[in-house]
LOKESE-214145 format. One record per residue (C-alpha): residue in three letters; z, y, x. Coordinates in pm, 1 decimal. Example, Ala and Ser with C-alpha at 12.3 -4.5 7.8 and 13.67 -1.06 7.14 Angstrom:
BEGIN
ALA 780.0 -450.0 1230.0
SER 714.0 -106.0 1367.0
//
This chain:
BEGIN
UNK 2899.0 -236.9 490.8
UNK 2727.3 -471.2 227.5
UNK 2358.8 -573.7 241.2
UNK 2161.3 -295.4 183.6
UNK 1939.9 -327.7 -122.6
UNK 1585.8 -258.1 -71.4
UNK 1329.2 -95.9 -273.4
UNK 948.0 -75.4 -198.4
UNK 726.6 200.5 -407.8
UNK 365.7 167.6 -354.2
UNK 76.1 334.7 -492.4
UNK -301.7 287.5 -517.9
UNK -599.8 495.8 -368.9
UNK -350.4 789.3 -343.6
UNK -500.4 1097.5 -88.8
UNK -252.1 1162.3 236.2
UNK -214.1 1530.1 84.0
UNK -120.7 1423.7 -295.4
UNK 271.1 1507.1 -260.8
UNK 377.8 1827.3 -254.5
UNK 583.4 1736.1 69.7
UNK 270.6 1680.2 180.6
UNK 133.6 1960.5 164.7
UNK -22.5 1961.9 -215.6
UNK -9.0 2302.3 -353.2
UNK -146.1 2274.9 -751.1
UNK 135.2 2013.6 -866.1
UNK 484.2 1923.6 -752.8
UNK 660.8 1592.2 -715.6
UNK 980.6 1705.3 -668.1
UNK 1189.3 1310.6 -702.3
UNK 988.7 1252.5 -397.0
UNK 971.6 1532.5 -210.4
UNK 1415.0 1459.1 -272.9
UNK 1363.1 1102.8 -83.8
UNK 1196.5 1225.6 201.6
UNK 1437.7 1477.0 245.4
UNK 1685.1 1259.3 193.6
UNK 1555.1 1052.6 506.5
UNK 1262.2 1059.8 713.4
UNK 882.9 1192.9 632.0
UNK 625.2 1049.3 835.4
UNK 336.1 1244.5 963.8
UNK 134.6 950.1 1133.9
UNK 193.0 644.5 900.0
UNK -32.8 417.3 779.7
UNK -179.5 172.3 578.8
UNK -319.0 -160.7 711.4
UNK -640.3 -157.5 540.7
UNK -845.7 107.2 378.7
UNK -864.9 -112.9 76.7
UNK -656.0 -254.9 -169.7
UNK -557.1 -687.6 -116.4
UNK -602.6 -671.4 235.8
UNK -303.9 -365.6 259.9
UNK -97.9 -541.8 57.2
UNK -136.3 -847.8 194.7
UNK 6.2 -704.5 513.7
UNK 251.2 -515.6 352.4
UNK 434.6 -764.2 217.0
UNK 379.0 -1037.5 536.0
UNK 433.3 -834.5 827.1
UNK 75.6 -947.7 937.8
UNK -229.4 -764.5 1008.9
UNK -407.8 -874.2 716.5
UNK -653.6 -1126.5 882.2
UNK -354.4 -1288.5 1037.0
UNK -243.6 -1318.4 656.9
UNK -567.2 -1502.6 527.7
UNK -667.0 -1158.7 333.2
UNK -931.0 -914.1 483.7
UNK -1123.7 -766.9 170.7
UNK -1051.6 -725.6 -204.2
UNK -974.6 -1075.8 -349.3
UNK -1165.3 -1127.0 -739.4
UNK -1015.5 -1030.3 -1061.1
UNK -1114.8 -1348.7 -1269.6
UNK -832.1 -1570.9 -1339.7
UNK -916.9 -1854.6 -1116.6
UNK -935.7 -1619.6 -840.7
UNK -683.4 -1715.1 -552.8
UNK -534.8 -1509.2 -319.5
UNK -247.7 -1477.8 -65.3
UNK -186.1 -1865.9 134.6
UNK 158.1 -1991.1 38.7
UNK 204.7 -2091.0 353.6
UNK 204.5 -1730.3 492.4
UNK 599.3 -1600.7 466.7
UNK 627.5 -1285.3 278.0
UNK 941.5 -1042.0 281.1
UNK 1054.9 -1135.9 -80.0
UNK 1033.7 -1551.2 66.5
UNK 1230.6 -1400.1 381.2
UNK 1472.7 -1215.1 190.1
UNK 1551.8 -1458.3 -71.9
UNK 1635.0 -1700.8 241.8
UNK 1899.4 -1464.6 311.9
UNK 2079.5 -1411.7 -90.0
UNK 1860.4 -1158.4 -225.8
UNK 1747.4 -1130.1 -560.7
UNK 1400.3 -1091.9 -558.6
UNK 1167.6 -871.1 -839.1
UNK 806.0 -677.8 -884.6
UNK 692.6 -476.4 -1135.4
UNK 349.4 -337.2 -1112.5
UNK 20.3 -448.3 -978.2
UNK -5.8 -769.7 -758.2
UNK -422.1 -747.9 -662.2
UNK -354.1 -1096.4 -446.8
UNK -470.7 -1398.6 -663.6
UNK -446.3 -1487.0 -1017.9
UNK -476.1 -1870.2 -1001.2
UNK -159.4 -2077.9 -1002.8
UNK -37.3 -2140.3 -677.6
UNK -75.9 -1753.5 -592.9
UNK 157.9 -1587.0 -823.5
UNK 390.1 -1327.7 -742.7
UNK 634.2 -1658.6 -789.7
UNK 465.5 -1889.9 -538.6
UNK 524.1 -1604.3 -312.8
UNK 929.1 -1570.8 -323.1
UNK 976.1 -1367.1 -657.1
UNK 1272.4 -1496.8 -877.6
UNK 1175.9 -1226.6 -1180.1
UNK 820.3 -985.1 -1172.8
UNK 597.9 -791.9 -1487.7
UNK 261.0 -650.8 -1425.6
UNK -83.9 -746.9 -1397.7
UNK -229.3 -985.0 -1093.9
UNK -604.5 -790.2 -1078.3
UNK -738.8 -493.6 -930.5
UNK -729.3 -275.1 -1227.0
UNK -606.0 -239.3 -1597.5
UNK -673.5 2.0 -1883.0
UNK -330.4 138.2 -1877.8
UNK -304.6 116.0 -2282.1
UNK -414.7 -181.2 -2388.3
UNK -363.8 -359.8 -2007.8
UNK -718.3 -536.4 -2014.7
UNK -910.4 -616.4 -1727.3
UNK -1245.6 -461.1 -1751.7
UNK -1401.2 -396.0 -1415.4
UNK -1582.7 -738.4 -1356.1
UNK -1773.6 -706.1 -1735.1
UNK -2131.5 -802.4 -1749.6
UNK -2117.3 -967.5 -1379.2
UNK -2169.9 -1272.8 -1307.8
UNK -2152.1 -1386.4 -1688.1
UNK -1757.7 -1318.1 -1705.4
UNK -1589.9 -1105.0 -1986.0
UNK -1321.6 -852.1 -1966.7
UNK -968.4 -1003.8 -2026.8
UNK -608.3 -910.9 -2096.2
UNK -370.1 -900.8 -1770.5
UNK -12.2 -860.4 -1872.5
UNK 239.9 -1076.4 -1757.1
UNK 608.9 -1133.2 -1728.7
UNK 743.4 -1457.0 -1480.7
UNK 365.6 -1624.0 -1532.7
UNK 371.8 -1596.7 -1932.6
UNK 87.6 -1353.2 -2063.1
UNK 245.2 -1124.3 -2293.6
UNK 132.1 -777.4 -2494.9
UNK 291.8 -406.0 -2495.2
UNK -52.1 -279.2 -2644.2
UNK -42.8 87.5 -2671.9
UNK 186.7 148.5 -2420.0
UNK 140.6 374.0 -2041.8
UNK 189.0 137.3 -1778.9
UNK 351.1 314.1 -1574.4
UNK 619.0 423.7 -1794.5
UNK 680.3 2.0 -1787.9
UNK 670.5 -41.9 -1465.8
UNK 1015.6 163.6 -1476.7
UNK 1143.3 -15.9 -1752.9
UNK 1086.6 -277.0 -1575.6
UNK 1220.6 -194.3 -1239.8
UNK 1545.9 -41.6 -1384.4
UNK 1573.9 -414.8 -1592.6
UNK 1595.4 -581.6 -1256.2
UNK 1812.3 -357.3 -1090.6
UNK 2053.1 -417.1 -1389.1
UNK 1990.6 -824.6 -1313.9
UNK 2062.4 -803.4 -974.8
UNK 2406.6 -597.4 -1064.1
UNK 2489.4 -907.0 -1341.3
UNK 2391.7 -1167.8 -1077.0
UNK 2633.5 -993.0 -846.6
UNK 2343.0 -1036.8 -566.2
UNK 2174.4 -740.6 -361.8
UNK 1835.7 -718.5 -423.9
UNK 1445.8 -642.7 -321.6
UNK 1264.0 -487.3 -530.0
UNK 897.5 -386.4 -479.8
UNK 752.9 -156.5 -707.8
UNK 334.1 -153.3 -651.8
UNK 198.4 115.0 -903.5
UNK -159.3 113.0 -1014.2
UNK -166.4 488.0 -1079.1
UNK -368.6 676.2 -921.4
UNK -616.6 392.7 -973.9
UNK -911.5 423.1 -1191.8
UNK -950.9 419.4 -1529.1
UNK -819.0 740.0 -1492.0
UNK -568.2 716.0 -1783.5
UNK -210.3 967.2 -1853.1
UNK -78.3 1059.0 -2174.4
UNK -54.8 1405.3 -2321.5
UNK 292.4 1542.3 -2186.7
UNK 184.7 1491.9 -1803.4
UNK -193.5 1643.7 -1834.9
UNK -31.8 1953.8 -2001.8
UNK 137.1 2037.8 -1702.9
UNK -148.6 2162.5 -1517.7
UNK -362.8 2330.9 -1797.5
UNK -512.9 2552.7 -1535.7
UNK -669.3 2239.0 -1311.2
UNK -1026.8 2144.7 -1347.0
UNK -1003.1 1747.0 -1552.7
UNK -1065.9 1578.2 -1219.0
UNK -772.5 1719.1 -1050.8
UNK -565.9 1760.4 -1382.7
UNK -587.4 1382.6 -1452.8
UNK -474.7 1304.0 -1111.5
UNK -171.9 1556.5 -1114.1
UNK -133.5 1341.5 -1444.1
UNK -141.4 1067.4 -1300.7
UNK 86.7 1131.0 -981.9
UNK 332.4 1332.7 -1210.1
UNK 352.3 999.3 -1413.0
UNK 486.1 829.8 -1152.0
UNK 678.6 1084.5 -966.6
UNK 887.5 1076.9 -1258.8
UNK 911.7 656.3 -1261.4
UNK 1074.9 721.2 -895.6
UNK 1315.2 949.4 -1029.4
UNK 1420.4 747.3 -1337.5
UNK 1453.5 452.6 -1124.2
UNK 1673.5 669.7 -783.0
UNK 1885.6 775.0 -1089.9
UNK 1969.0 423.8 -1204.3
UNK 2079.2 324.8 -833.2
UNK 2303.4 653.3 -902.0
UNK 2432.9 502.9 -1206.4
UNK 2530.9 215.0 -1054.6
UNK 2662.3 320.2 -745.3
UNK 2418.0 182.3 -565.0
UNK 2211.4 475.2 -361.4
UNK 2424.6 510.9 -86.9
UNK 2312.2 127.9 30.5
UNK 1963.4 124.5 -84.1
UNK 1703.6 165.8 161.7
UNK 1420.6 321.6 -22.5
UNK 1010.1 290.7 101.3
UNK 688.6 455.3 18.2
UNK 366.7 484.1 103.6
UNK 13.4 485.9 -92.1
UNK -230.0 125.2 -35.3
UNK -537.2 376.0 110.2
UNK -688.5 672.8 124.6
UNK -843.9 841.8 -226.2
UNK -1159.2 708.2 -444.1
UNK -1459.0 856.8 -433.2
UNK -1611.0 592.7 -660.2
UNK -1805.9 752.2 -950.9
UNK -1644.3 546.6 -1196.1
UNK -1342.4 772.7 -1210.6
UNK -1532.0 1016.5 -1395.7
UNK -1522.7 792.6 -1718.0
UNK -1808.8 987.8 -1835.7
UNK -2103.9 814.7 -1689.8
UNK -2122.5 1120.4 -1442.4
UNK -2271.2 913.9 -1121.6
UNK -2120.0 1203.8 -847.4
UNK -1885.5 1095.4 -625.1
UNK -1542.0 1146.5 -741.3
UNK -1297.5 1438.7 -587.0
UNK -963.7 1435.3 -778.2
UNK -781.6 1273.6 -496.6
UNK -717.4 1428.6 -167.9
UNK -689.9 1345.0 188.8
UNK -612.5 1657.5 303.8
UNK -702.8 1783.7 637.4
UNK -807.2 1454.4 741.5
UNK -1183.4 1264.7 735.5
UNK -1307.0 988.8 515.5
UNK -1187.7 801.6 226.4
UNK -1108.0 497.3 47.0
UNK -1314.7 219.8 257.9
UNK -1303.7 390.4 557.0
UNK -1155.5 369.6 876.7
UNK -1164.5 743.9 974.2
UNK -770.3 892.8 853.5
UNK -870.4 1013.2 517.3
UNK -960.4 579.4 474.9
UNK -560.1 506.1 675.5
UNK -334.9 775.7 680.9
UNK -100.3 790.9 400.6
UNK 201.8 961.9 297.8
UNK 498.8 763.6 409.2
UNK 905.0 784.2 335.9
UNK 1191.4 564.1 402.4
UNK 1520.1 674.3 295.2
UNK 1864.1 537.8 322.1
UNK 2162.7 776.3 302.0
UNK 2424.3 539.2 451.4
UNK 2227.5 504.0 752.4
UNK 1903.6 674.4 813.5
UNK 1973.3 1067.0 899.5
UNK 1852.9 1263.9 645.1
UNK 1572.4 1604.6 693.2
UNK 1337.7 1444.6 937.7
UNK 1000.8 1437.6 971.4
UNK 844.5 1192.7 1266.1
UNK 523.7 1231.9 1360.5
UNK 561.1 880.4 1576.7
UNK 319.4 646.9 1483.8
UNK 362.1 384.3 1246.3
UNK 216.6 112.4 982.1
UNK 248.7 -100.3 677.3
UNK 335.5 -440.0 829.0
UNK 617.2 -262.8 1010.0
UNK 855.4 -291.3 686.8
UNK 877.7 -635.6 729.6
UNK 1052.2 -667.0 1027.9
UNK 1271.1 -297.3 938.5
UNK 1407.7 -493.5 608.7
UNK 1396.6 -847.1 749.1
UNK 1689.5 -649.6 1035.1
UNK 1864.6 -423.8 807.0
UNK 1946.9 -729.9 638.7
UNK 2066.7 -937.6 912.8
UNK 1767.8 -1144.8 920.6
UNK 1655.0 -1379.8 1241.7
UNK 1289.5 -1208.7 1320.6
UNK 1205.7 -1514.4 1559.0
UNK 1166.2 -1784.3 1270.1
UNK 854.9 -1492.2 1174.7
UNK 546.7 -1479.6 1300.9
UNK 458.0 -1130.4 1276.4
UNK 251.2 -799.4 1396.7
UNK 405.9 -560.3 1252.5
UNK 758.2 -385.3 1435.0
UNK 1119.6 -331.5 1377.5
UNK 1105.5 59.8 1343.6
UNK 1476.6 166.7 1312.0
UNK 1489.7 290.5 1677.3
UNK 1293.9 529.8 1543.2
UNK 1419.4 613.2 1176.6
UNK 1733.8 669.1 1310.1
UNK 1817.8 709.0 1667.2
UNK 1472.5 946.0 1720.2
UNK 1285.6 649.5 1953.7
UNK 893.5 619.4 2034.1
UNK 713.2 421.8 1806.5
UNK 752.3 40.1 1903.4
UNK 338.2 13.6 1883.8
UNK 162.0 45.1 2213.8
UNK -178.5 3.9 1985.8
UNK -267.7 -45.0 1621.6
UNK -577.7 -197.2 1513.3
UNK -787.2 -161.8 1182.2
UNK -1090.1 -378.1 1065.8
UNK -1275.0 -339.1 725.8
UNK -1644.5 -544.7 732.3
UNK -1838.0 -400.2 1052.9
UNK -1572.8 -91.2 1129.4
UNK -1300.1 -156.7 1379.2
UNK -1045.4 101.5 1481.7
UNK -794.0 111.8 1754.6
UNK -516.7 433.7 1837.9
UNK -349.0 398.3 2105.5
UNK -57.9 709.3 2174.8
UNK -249.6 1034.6 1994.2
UNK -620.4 835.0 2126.6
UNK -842.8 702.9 1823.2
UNK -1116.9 511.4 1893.1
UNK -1362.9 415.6 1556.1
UNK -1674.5 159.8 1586.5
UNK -1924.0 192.8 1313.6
UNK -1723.1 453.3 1096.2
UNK -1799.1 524.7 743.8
UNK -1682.1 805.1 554.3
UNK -1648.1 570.7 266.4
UNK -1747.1 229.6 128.8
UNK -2090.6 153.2 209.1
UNK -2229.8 464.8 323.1
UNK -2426.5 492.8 633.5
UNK -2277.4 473.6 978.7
UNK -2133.1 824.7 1087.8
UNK -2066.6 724.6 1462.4
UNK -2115.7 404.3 1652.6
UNK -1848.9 517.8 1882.7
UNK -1607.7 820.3 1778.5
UNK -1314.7 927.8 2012.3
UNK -1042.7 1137.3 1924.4
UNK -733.2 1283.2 2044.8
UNK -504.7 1309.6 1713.0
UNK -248.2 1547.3 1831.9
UNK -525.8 1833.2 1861.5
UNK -790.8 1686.4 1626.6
UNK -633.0 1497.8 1307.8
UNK -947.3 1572.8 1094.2
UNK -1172.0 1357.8 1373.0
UNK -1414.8 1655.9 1370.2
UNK -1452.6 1679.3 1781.4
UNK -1610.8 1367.8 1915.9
UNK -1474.6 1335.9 2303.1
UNK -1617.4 1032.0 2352.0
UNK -1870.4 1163.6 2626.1
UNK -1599.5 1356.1 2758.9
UNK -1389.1 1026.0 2791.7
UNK -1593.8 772.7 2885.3
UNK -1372.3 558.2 3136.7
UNK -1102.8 585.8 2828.3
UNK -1400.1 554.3 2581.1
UNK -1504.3 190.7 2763.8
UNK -1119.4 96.9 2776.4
UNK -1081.0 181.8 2424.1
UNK -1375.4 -78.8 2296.2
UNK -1310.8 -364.5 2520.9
UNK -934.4 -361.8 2371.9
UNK -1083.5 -281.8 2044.4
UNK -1355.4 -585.1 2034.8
UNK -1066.1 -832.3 2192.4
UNK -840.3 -798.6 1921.7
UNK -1132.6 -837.0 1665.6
UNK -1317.8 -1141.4 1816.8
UNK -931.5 -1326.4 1774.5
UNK -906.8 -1257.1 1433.6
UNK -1311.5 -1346.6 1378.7
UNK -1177.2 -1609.8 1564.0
UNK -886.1 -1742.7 1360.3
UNK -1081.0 -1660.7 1045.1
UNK -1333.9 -1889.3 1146.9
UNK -1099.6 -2174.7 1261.7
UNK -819.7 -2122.7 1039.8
UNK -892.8 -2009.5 737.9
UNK -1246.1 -2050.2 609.3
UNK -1218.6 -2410.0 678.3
UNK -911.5 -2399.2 372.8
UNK -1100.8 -2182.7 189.7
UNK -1111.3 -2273.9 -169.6
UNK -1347.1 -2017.3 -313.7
UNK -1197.9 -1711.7 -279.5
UNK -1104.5 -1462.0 15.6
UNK -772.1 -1573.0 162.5
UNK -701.2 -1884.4 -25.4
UNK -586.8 -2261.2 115.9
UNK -651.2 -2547.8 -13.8
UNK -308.0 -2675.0 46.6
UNK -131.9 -2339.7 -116.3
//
């Protein structure tokens, strides 16, 4: 068989039970609902951070994201840096190998020169490089009125600054994506290509023809059935191309969603200061910022139809950074020249094995999080971004309790004690790598070198 192409769909601040695979019930996304049946659905995957840089950061190194030089949202501005050069990430370690490498969509890990989606191993990408755009006119407006900076345009294709005013970014994020495919067939090369939407992101932004579709929703959930829809379709437009081509049989196909839903009031768009429900986590606790599920969990597919057995679902545990090592394999890559946290899961995609991970860690400012088989141990949980601390200790078992409602950490406490001495090692080494490593290159900014 040829290398496998690979493709890598992404979305932002989209709720564990916004799929209809996933148990959604008040809109459909039927293109993906057809990739996960097409391969595996995950019950238990995750993201590595309940927030935005720090997830992606890992996502596309393999790292847990303060082994990366990322740990919280990186600025919008455009001399904000981002993501160390020096850190390897899968479109560097695929290119090594012949790939053609592409993005289109939302980067979110430094706008200055030097930390580019093309410092970071991309021969072609089109999007925007901060947190958030209008998704008509593509400007920048989240950081207005602070600290004395201004709202700016953020559209970009290969590091020129370009305009497509009036037009739904996600609809050119496809464009985009099907452009490269159509490169990588002319360059005769197989090809990555990682696809990070911004939708469901605020502003909360979908044109006329996807809102209709769910007249009888109230606007917060109607906008993000929109929204969703929107790109539901992008996924289709873009599996159909590989059809086209020939190619679907030998593309290995991922998705997942950066964290768990907003609650931030800004989604409203209306000045209404409540928080914000149009995303959901489903059965699970917490949100966006959090290190309970609702913050972690998120829907996650991989399909491949020349290799990965299609109609399963695998509740086996496992996270972001593991994609790394899965693509680096499946294309014949040498893991040991890596350094990396995450694991090679296609034991378990496709011969039914135990997740690789004996533990899995999470840290987000004073939260840390360990689970360890179904056990979940959270320090200093929030149930969202700056809100008070629920529990300074919360056990769970996850196979009985995947809402977190039942705290068993009296009933535990031998476990319980285990739990937090593991929990508090792994966090005082990367406290103590951030404090040795990479503040001392820090160049202003959250995650940046001086030598990048």
């Amino acid at each position: 068989m040829n290398k496998p192409n690979f493709i890598m769909f992404l979305t932002d601040d989209q709720g564990y039970g916004d799929l209809s695979c996933m148990g959604a019930t008040d809109f459909k996304t039927p293109h993906l609902d057809r990739m996960a049946a097409n391969g595996v659905r995950f019950t238990d995957w995750y993201s590595n951070s309940p927030v935005c840089s720090p997830s992606r950061a890992a996502l596309l190194t393999g790292r847990y994201p303060g082994n990366a030089g990322v740990r919280s949202i990186l600025a919008g501005h455009r001399t904000a840096t981002g993501l160390p050069t020096e850190v390897p990430t899968l479109a560097d370690a695929l290119k090594e190998l012949g790939y053609y490498t592409a993005m289109s969509g939302k980067w979110h890990l430094g706008l200055a020169e030097g930390s580019r989606p093309h410092d970071h191993g991309f021969d072609d990408w089109f999007g925007f490089m901060a947190g958030c755009i209008d998704y008509y006119s593509h400007i920048f407006y989240w950081q207005m009125n602070r600290d004395g900076r201004a709202q700016f345009h953020d559209l970009w294709e290969n590091g020129a600054e370009f305009h497509r005013d009036g037009e739904y970014f996600t609809e050119l994020i496809t464009e985009y994506a099907v452009k490269y495919i159509r490169r990588s067939m002319q360059l005769g090369k197989p090809f990555f290509l990682y696809v990070p939407y911004n939708a469901p992101h605020y502003p909360m932004h979908a044109p006329e023809k996807y809102v209709n579709r769910f007249p009888s929703l109230s606007w917060d959930r109607q906008i993000m059935g929109a929204m969703i829809s929107a790109v539901d379709d992008s996924v289709g437009e873009i599996l159909s191309e590989l059809e086209r081509q020939g190619l679907l049989e030998n593309t290995f196909t991922y998705f997942q969603s950066d964290n768990g839903p907003s609650r931030e009031a800004r989604n409203w768009m209306d000045g209404n200061r409540d928080p914000y429900y149009g995303g959901s986590a489903g059965k699970l606790k917490g949100h966006k910022g959090s290190l309970y599920e609702g913050g972690i969990r998120s829907p996650g597919i991989m399909s491949w139809p020349g290799k990965i057995p299609s109609e399963q679902v695998i509740s086996q545990h496992g996270i972001a950074m593991d994609v790394f090592p899965t693509f680096v394999t499946a294309a014949g890559g040498d893991l040991s020249k890596f350094e990396l946290d995450g694991k090679d899961v296609t034991g378990m995609i496709t011969e039914g094995l135990d997740s690789p991970h004996d533990e899995i860690f999470w840290e987000m400012n004073k939260q840390t999080a360990v689970r360890r088989g179904n056990w979940k141990l959270v320090m200093n949980g929030q149930l969202v971004e700056g809100a008070p601390v629920e529990d300074d200790i919360h056990l769970v078992d996850l196979e009985v309790d995947m809402g977190e409602r039942r705290n068993l950490k009296d009933e535990y406490p031998e476990l319980t004690t285990d739990l937090i001495g593991t929990a508090e090692s792994w966090r005082q080494d990367i406290e103590d790598r951030w404090s040795n490593e990479w503040i001392p290159k820090a160049n202003g900014t959250t995650g940046h070198t001086k030598g990048s």
